[in-house]
N, C-alpha and C positions, 0 to 999 in steps of 0.2 A: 423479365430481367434483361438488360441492355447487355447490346454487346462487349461493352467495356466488364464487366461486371464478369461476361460469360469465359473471356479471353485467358489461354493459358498462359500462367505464370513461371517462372525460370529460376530454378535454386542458385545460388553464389556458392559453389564447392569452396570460391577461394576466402572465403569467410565461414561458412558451416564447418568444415573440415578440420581446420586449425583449431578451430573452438570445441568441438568435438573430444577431439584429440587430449587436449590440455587438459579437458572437464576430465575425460578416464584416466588421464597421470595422475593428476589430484586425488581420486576418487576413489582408485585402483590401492595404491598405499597404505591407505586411511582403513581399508577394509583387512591388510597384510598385518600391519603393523598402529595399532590405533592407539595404546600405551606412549608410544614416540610420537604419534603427531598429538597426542593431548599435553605433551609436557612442550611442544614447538608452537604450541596457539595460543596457550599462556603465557608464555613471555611474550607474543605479541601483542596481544588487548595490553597487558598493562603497559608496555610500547605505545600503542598505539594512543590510549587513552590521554595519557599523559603528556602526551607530546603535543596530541592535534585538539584534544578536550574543547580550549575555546574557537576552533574552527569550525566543528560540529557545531555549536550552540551561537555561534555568528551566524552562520548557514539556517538554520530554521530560524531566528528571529527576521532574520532578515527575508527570508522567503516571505513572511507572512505580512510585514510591510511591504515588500514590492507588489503584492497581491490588490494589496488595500489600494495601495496608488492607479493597478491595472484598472480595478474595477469602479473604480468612483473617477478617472480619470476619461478626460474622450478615447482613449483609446479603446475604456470597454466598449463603447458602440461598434465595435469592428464586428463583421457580422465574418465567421469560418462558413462560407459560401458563396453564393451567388445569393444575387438580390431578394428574389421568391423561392430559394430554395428552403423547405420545410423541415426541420427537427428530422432524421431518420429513425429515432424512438420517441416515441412517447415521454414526457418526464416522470412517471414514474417508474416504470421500467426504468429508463436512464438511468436515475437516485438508484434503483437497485443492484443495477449493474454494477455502478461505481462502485458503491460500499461493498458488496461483496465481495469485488477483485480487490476491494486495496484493505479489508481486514480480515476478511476470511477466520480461519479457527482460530486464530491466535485470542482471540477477544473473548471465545468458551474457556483458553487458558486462563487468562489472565484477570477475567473483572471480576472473580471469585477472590483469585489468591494476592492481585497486587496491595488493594489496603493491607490484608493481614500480614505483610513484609512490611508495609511502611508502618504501621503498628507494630512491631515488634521493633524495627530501628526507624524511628522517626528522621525527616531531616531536619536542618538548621539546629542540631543542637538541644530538640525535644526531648523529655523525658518519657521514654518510653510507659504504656499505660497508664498515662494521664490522660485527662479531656480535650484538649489541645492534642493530644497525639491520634485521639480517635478522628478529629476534625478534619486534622491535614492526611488522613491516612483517607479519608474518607474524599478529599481534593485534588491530591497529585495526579490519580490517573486520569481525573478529567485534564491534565496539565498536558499528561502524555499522549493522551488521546484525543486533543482534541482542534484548534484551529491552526497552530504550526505543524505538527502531520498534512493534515489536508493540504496548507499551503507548497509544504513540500513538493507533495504528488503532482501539484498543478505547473511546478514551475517546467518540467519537461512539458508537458501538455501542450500548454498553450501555443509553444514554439512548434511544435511538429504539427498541429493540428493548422497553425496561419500558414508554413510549408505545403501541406496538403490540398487546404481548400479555398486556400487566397490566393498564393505563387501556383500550385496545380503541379506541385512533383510529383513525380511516378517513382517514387522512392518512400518509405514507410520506416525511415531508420533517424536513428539520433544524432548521427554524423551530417545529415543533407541538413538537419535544421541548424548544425552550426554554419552554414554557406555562406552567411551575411557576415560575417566573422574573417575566415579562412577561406572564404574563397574557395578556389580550384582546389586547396591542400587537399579537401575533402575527398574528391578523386585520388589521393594517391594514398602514403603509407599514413598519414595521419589520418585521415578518414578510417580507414582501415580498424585502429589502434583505438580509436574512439566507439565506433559499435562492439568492438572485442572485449574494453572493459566496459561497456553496458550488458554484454552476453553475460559477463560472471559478476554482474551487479544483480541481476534478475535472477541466475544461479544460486548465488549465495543466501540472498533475501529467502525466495522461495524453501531453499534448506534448510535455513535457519525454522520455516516454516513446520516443516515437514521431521526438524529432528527434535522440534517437542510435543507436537500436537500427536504424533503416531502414540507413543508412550504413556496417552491420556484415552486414548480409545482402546488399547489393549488393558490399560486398567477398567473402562467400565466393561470392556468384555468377562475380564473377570470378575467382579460384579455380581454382572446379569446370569454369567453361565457356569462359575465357578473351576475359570479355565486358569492355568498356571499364567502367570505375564512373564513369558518367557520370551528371548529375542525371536526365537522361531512366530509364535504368536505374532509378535510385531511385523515380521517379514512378510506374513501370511494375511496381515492387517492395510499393508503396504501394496501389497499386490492387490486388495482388493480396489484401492482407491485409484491406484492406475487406471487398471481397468475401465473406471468409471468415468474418470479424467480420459481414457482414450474414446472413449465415445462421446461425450460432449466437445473437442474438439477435432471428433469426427465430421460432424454434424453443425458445426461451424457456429456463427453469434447468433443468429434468432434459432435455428433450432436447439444447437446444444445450451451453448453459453446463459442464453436469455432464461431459459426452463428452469434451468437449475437455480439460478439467482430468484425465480419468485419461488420455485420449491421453499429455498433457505429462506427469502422473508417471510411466508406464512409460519413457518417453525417458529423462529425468531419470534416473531411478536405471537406465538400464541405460548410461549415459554415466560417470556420478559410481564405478558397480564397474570399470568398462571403464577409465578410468582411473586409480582407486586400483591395481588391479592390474596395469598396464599399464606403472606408473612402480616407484620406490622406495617399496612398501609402507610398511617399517617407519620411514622417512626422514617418510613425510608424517602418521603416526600419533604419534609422538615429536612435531611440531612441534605439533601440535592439542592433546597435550594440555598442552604447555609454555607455548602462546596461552593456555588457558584459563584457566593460573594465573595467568599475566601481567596477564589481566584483570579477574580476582578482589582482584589486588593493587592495581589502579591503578585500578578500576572509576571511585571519585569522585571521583578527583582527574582524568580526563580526560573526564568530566560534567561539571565548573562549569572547566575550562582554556577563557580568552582568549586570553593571550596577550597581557597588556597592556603589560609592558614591552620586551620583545622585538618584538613586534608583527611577526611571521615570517608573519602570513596565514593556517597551518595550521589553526586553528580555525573562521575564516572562511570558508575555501577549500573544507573538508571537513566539518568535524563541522554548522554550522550549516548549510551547501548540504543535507546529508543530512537533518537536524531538521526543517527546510523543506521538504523536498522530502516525507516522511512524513505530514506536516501537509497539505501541499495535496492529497495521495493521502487522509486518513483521511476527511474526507465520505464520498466513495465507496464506503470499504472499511466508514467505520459502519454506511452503510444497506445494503451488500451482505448484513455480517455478520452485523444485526439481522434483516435476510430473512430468510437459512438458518437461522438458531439459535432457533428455535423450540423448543418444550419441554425446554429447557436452563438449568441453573441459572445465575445470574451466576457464580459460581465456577470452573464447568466451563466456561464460553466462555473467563475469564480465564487458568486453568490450563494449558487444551490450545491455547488460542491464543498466547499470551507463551511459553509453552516448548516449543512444537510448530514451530511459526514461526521461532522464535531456531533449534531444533537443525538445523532443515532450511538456514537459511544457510551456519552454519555448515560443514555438510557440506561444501556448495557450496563456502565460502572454501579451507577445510580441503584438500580435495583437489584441487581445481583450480587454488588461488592457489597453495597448497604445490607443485604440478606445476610451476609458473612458476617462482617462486622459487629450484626444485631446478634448473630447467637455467639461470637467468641467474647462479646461485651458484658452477654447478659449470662455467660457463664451454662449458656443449653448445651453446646460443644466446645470441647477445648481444642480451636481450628489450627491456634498456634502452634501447639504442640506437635498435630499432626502435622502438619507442613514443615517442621524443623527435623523430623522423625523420617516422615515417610515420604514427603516431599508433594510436588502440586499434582501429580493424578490424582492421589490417595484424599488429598483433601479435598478436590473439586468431590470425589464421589461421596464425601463423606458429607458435605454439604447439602448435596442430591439426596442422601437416603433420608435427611433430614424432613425434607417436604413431606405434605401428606399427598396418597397416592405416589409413593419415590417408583413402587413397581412399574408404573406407564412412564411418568416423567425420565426415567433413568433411559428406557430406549427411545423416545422422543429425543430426550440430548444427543445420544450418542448418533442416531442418525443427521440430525443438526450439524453435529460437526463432522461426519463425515461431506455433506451436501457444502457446506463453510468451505472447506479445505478442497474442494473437488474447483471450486469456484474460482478460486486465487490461483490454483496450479493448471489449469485450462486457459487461463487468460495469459498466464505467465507463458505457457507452451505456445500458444495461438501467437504470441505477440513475438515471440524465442522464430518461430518460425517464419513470420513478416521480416524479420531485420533481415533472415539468411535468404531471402527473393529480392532476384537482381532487379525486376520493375513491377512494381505492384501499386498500385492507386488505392486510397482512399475507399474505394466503391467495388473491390477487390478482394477473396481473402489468399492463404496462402495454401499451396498444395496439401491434401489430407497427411502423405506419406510424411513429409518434412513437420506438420504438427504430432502426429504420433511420434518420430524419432523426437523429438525435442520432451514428448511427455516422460518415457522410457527413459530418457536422458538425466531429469530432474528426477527422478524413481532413484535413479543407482547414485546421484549426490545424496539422497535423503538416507539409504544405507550406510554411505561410506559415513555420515555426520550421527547415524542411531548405532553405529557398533563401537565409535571413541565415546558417547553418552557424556552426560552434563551438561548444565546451563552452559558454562562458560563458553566452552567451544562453540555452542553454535552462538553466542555471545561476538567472538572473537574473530569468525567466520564472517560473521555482518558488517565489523567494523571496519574489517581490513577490507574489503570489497569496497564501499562506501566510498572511501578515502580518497580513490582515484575519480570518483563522479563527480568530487565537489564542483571544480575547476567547469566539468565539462558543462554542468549547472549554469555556470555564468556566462560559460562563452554561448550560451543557445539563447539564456535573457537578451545580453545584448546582440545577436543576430535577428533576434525577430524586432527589437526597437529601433534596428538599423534600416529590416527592410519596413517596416512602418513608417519610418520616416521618407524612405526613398519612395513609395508607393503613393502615400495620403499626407506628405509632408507636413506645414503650418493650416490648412484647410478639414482640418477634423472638425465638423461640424456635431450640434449638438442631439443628433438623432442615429441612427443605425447605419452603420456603415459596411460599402460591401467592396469584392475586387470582381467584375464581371469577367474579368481577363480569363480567358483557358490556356495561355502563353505565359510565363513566366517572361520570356526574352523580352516583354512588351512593358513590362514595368515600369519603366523609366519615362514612357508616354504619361502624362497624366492631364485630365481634364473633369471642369465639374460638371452637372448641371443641376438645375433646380426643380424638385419633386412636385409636378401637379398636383399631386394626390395628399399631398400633405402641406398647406401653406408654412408651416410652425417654421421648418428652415431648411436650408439644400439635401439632397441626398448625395453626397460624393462617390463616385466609383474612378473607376481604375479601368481603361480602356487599352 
């Protein structure tokens, strides 16, 4: 381990504190009085939705063109390193890190019970339990889950990760990668204000995380052990994943972090064959790929769909909550991503991230929601019913008892999604605690104490969000957090195009490009030369 790597790091009281602080005003309330903040978060989502709706869905379509443009452009040959500097993971590690931290349990929620929602209310107008309504019920969440998410998550990335290992800041925060932007402002109260609403962008995401998925493990608790699903249960369910989350980001990205993400994909994919072959194989293979063309064909017209004259909700209710919800997740996921992807070209983070990321949802949707679908179609379980009754624990478990062998399968899941959720709230704490460290590098992590308090932190939002209960809230929770990132989104695009430009100007050459610089101040130098080793065309660096 190099001395930089070994070197102690320095908390920001004047950033931790304040954020701290606000997190238990908020929190503290919620836990008093949860009656009154769930009738105060409903009038905001539908505020919020209404208002900003096409902003949100401007924002993901467009992230996912600017992506396309980064990576098929020269700029994807910029190489986040020095010239021979190597990958600091493996890629498949990498793909696993990634996916884990940016979907974590939500995806055990969801790719059971979102077809059976969009089958009971179809969009654009469908008639519900028709064949066309089993199609698109069967399409959407690949819609949600799949290449505008990822593009989202990337667009912090990229810019923090060219800050880090191109320009060589000793700063690990979302405010320094706007510098090519604002400037100096960054140093003052604007900097400031900018890492503060990414603090309760990664906050709120995370809760939003934690205030549905806890209420699906205490239902297969009871289940498996015939315990009451009581809030105590849930409290008692909450504690245990702390816990487990404080030891993995005890233990910091290759021992904690890294462990637990291949724990979660050997589960994963030994669940995802278990029930692909466990159901109607050829039944859920046929429906995946008939999604995919579904989606192919309808790709942009259910990117910029409102819903303005109909005004049905569906795009409010679902596509923008999801847009939203990505968005207050991508801080996190930029600077997670930016961490790990070290001597990786912008190209290959884009490539294997947006299409690594997408196919892995997919799978998930693919076989698990297709599993649902096949028995609420074929009339084996009535999933509808139960999910409009008893809501999405009760049907994900109902789903589960469905399989053969449900008795293993059932605590298989339930550990899955405890390892899921451990994954996402450890990256989010690790990364919670990067922003609050006054100098910290790339090759760096942050003090243990300062990642504990941040896990501990994220624990007492996820109570204050499971004692008001309901979708909405934490629905509402997401949206409104989001809102203020959009902006920040854009000003860090054009900071890293700005320092692209000032760095490797019109001489982007058509091979891999690096900054050998360990100075930022040096920038401004710039000169080529011509790579022995490779005739094809110049290597440009940045001296």
């Amino acid at each position: 381990m190099s001395k930089q790597e070994n070197k102690k790091v320095a908390i920001d009281l004047a950033l931790l504190l304040p954020s701290a602080l606000v997190i238990l005003c908020i929190s503290v309330p919620l836990l008093i009085n949860p009656e009154a903040g769930k009738v105060i978060v409903n009038q905001l989502l539908a505020w919020c939705t209404g208002t900003f709706g096409w902003l949100y869905l401007l924002t993901g379509i467009g992230s996912f063109l600017f992506m396309c443009w980064l990576a098929f452009g020269p700029v994807g040959r910029i190489k986040l390193g020095s010239p021979d500097e190597k990958p600091e993971f493996g890629k498949l590690p990498w793909i696993t890190m990634l996916f884990c931290a940016g979907i974590g349990i939500s995806i055990c929620n969801w790719a059971f019970v979102e077809p059976l929602y969009f089958l009971s209310s179809p969009p654009m107008g469908i008639q519900s339990g028709t064949t066309q309504a089993v199609e698109w019920a069967a399409m959407y969440p690949m819609f949600h889950w799949g290449v505008v998410p990822w593009a989202l998550y990337l667009m912090p990335a990229l810019p923090i990760g060219y800050a880090l290992y191109v320009r060589k800041v000793n700063v690990l925060r979302l405010s320094e990668a706007c510098r090519g932007v604002l400037g100096n402002l960054v140093d003052g109260p604007i900097g400031k204000i900018i890492d503060i609403i990414v603090i309760f962008s990664i906050v709120g995401g995370v809760g939003t995380s934690l205030g549905l998925s806890v209420p699906l493990v205490s239902t297969l608790f009871q289940a498996m052990f015939g315990l009451d699903n009581s809030f105590g249960l849930q409290m008692l369910i909450l504690a245990a994943w702390i816990a487990m989350i404080a030891w993995s980001v005890y233990n910091g990205l290759n021992k904690g972090i890294q462990t637990l993400s291949n724990i979660n994909a050997v589960l994963a994919f030994v669940l995802l064959v278990f029930i692909l072959f466990a159901s109607s194989t050829i039944f859920i293979l046929n429906l995946w790929v008939n999604s995919f063309g579904l989606l192919v064909n309808n790709f942009f017209r259910i990117a910029f769909w409102t819903d303005p004259i109909a005004q049905g909700g569906f795009p409010q209710g679902w596509t923008i909550f999801y847009w939203a919800w990505w968005i207050a997740y991508a801080p996190m996921m930029g600077l997670f991503v930016a961490r790990i992807s070290r001597g990786r070209t912008i190209k290959d983070i884009i490539i294997n991230g947006v299409l690594w990321g997408s196919f892995g949802c997919w799978a998930f949707f693919a076989i698990w929601g297709g599993y649902a679908l096949q028995l609420d179609v074929n009339g084996t379980v009535d999933l509808q019913a139960i999910l409009s009754q008893q809501g999405i624990p009760a049907t994900v478990v109902a789903v589960l008892q469905s399989l053969p062998a449900s008795g293993i399968i059932i605590p298989l899941f339930t550990l899955l999604c405890f390892v899921f959720l451990a994954t996402t709230v450890d990256s989010s704490a690790y990364m919670l605690a990067a922003v609050c460290t006054k100098e910290i590098s790339g090759y760096q992590e942050p003090a243990r104490w300062n990642r504990i308090l941040w896990t501990l932190l994220l624990g007492l939002v996820g109570v204050g969000l499971l004692s008001m209960g309901g979708l909405k809230v934490v629905q509402t929770s997401t949206v409104l957090v989001a809102l203020p990132m959009i902006p920040v989104l854009f000003i860090m695009s054009m900071s890293m195009l700005r320092w692209i430009k000032t760095d490797f100007s019109s001489e982007l050459a058509p091979e891999v490009i690096t900054n050998q610089s360990t100075d930022k101040t040096s920038s401004d130098a710039q000169s080529s030369k011509s790579d022995d080793l490779n005739a094809m065309a110049p290597l440009l660096t940045n001296k």
